[in-house]
ZAKENU-438930 format. One record per residue: residue in three letters; x, y negated, z of N, C-alpha, C, CB in turn. Coordinates in Angstrom, 1 decimal. Atoms other than C-alpha are relative to their C-alpha. Glycine has a CB too. Layout:
BEGIN
R residuo n.east n.north   n.up ca.east ca.north  ca.up c.east c.north   c.up cb.east cb.north  cb.up
R     ala      X       Y      Z       X        Y      Z      X       Y      Z       X        Y      Z
...
//
This chain:
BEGIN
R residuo n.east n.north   n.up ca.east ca.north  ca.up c.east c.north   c.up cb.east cb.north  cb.up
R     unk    0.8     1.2    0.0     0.0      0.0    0.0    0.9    -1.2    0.0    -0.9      0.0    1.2
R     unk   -1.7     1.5   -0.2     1.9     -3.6   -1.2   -1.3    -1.0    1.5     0.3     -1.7   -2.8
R     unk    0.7     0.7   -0.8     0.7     -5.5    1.5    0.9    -1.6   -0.2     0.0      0.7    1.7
R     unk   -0.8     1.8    0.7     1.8     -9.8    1.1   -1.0    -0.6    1.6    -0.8     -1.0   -2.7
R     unk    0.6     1.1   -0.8     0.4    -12.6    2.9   -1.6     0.0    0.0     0.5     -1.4   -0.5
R     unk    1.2    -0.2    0.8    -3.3    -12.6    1.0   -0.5     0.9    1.2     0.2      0.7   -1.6
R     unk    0.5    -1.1   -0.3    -3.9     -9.0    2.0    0.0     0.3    1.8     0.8      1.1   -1.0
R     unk    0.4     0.1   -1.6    -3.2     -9.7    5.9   -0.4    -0.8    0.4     0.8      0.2    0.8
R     unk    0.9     1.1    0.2    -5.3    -12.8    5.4   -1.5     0.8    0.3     0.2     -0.7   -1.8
R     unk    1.6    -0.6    0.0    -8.1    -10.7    4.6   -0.6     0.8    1.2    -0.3      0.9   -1.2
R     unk    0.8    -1.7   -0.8    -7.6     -7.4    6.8   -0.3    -1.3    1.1     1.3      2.0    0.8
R     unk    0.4     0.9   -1.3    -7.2    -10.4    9.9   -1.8    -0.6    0.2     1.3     -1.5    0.0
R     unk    1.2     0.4    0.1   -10.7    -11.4    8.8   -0.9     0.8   -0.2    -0.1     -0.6   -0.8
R     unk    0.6    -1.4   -0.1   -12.1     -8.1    9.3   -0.9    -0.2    1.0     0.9      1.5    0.3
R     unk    0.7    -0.2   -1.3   -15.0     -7.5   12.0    1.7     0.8    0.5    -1.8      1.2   -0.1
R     unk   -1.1    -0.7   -0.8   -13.0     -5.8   15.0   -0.1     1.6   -0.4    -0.4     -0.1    1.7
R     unk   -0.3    -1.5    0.6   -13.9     -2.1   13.8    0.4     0.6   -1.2    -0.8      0.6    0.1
R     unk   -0.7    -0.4    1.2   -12.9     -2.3   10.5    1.9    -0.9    0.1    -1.3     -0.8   -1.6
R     unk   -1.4     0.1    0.0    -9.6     -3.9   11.5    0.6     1.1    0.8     0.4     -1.4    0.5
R     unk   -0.4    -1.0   -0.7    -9.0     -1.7   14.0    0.6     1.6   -1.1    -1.4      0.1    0.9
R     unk    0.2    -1.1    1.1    -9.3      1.1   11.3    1.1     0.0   -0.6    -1.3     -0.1   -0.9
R     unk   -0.9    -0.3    1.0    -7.2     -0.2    8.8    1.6    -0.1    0.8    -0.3     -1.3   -1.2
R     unk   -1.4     0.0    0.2    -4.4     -0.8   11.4    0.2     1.6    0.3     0.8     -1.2    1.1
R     unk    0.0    -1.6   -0.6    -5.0      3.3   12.6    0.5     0.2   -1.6    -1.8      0.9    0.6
R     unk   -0.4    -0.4    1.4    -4.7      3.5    8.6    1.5    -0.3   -0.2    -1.0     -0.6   -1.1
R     unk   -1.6     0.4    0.2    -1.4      1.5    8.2    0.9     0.9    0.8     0.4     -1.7    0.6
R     unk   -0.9    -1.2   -1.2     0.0      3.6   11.1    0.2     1.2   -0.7    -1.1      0.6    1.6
R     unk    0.1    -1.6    0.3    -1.0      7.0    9.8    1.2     0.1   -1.2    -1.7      0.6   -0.5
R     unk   -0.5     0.2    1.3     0.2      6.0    6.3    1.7     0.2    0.2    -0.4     -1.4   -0.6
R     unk   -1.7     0.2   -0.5     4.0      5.4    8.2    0.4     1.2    1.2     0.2     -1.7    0.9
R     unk   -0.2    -1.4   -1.0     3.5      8.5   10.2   -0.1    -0.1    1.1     1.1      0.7    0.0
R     unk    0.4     0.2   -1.2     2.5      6.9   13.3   -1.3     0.2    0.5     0.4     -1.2    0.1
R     unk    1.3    -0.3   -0.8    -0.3      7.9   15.7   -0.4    -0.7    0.6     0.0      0.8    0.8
R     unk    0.4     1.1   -0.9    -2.1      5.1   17.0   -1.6     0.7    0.5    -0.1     -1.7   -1.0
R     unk    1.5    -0.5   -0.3    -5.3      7.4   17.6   -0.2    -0.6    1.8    -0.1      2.3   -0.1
R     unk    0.0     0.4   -1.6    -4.8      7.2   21.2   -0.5    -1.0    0.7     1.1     -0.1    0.4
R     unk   -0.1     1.9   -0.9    -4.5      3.6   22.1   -1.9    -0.3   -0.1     1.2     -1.7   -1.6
R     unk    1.0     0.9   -0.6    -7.6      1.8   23.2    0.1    -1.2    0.1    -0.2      0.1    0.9
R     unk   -0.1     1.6   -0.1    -8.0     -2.3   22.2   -1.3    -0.5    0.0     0.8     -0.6   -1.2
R     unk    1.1     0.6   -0.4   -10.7     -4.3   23.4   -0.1    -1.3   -1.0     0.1     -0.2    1.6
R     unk    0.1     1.0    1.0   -11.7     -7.0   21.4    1.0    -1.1    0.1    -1.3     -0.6    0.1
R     unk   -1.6     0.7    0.0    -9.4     -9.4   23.0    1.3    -0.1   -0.2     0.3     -0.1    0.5
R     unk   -1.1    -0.2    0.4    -7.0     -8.0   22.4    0.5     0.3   -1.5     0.3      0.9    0.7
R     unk   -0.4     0.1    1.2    -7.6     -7.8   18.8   -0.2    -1.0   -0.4    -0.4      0.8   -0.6
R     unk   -0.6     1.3    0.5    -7.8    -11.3   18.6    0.9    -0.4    0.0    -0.2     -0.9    0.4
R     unk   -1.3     0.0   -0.5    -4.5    -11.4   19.9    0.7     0.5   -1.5     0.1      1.1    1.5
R     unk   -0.9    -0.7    1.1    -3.4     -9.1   17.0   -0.6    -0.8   -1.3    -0.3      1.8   -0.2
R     unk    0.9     0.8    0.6    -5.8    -11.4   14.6    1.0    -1.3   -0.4    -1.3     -0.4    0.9
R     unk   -0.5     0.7    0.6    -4.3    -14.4   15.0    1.6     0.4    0.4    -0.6     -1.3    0.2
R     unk   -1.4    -0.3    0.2    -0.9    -13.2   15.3    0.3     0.2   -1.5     0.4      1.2    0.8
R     unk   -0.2    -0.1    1.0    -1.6    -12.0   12.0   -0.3    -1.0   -1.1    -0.4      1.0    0.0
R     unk    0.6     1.6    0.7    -3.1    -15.1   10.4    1.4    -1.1    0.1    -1.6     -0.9    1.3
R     unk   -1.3     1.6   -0.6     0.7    -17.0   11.9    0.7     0.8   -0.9     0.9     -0.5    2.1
R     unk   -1.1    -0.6    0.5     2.8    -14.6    9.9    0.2    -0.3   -1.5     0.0      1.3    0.2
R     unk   -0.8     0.6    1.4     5.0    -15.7    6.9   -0.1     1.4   -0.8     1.9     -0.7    0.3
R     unk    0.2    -0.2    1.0     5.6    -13.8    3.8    1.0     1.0    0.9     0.2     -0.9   -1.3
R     unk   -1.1    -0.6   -0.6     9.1    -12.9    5.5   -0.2     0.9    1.2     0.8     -0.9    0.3
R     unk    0.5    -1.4   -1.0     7.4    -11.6    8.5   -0.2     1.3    0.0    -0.9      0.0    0.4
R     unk    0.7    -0.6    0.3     5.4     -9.8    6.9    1.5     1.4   -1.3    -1.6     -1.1   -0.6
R     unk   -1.2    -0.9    0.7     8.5     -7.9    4.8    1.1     0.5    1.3     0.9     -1.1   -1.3
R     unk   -0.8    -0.7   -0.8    10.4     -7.4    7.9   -0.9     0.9    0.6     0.8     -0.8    1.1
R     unk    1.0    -0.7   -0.6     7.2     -6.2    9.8    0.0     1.8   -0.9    -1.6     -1.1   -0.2
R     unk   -0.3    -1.2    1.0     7.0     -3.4    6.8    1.5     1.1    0.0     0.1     -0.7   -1.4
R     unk   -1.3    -0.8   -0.2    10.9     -2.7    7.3    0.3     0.9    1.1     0.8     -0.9    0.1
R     unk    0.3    -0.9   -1.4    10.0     -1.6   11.0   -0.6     1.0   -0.2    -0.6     -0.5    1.0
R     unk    0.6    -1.3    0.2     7.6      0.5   10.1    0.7     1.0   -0.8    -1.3     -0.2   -0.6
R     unk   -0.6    -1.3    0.7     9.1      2.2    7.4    1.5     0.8    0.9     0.4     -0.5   -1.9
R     unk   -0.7    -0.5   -1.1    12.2      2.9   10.1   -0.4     0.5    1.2     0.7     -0.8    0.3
R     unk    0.9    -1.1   -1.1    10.1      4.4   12.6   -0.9     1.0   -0.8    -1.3     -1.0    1.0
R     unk    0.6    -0.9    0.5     8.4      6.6   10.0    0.6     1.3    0.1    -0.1     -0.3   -1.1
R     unk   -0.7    -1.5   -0.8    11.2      9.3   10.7    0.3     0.6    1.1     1.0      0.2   -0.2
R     unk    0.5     0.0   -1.8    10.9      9.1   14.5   -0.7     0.5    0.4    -0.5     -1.0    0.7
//
């Protein structure tokens, strides 16, 4: 999935259960298990606008982490 600035524009503009979803999806996709966890709404505002502040560059390092924890 190319993800850019745009495309975490939009997911951040998700209701809370379809964001939630897609970040369980981004996870899985990188081989990470986020089933587990439990976030309350607050706390996905928290992840919301965190994601709404992030640059282009963030968002390419952010990707670089994940894909380095995918063999972990």
């Amino acid at each position: 999935m190319k993800i850019d600035k745009r495309t975490v524009d939009k997911i951040a503009g998700m209701p809370d259960d379809r964001l939630w979803k897609m970040i369980l999806a981004l996870g899985a996709s990188k081989g990470i298990d986020l089933s587990s966890i439990r976030v309350s709404s607050a706390e996905l505002d928290k992840i919301r606008t965190a994601m709404t502040q992030m640059t282009d560059e963030d968002i390419v390092r952010a990707m670089e982490i994940l894909d380095a924890c995918k063999d972990k």
